[in-house]
C-alpha positions as a Python dict, from the first residue, in 0.01 Angstrom:
ca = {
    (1, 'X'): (0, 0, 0),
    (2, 'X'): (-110, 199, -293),
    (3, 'X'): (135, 508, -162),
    (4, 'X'): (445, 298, -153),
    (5, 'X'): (380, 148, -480),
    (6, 'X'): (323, 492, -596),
    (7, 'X'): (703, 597, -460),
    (8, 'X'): (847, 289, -666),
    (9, 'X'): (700, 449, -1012),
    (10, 'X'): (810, 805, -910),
    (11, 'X'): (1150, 665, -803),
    (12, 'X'): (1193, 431, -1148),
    (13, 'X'): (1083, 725, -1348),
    (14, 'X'): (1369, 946, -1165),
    (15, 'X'): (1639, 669, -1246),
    (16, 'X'): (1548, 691, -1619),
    (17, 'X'): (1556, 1090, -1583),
    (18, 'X'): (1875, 1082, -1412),
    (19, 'X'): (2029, 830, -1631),
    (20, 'X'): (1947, 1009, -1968),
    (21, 'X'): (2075, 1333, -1803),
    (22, 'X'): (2397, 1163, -1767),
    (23, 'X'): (2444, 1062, -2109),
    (24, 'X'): (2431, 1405, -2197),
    (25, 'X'): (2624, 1559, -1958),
    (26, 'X'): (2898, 1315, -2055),
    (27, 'X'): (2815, 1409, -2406),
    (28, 'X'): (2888, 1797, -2353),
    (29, 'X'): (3151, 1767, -2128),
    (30, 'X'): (3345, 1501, -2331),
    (31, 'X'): (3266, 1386, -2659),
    (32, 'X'): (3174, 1719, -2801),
    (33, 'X'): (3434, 1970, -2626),
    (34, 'X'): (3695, 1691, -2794),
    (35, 'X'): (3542, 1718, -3110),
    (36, 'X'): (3576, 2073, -3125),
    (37, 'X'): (3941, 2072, -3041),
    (38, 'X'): (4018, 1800, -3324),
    (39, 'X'): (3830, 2043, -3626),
    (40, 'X'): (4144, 2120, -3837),
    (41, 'X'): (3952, 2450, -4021),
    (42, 'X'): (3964, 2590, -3680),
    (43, 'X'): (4318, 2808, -3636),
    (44, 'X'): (4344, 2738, -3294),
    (45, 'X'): (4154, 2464, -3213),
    (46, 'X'): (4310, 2327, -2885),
    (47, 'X'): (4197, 2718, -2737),
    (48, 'X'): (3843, 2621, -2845),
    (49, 'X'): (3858, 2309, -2649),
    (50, 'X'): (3931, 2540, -2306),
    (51, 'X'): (3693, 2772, -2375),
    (52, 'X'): (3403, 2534, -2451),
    (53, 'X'): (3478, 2360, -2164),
    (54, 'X'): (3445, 2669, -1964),
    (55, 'X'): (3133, 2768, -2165),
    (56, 'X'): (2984, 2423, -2112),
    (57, 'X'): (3058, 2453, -1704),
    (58, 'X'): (2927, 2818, -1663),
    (59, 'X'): (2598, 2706, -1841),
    (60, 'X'): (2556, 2418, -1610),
    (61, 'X'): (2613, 2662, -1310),
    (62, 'X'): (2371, 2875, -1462),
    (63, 'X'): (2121, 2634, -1512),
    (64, 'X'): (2143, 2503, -1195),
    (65, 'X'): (2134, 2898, -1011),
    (66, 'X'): (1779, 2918, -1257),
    (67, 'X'): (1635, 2590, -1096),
    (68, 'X'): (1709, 2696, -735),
    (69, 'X'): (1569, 3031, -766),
    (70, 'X'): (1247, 2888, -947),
    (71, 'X'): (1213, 2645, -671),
    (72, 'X'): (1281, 2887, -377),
    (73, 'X'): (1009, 3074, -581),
    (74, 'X'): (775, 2813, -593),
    (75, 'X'): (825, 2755, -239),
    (76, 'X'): (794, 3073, -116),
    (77, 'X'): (434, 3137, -346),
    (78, 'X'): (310, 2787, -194),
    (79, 'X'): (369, 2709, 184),
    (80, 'X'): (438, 3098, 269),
    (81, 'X'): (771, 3011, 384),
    (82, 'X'): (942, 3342, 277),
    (83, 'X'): (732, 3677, 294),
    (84, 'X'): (572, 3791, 10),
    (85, 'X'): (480, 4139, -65),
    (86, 'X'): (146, 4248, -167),
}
């Protein structure tokens, strides 16, 4: 009993994780790549709006690459699942 009620925290905590981590994706990817293409000091603004967007998207894959080698790491270093030199 005290296990599943356990999961139901971890699982509520994850929902609040995941929904803040939505807000700001939608922040990056919308609001603020729009903002910078409507800054009139900017010469060409509406080629900074392409360009963040691509910046914004290759730091997300990079993120993401970063997180799956650091848990393949943590894998490997815990259940022995991968060899590890000496």
């Amino acid at each position: 009993m005290l296990k599943a009620v356990t999961v139901k925290f971890v699982h509520f905590y994850q929902c609040i994780v995941m929904f803040i981590e939505g807000l700001e994706i939608s922040f990056w990817n919308a609001v603020f790549t729009t903002c910078v293409g409507h800054i009139r000091e900017f010469p060409s603004a509406k080629r900074l709006t392409g360009l963040c967007r691509m910046l914004v998207g290759g730091g997300g894959m990079l993120g993401l690459y970063i997180c799956v080698l650091d848990h393949i790491a943590a894998l490997a270093s815990n259940s022995g699942l991968f060899l590890q030199t000496a």
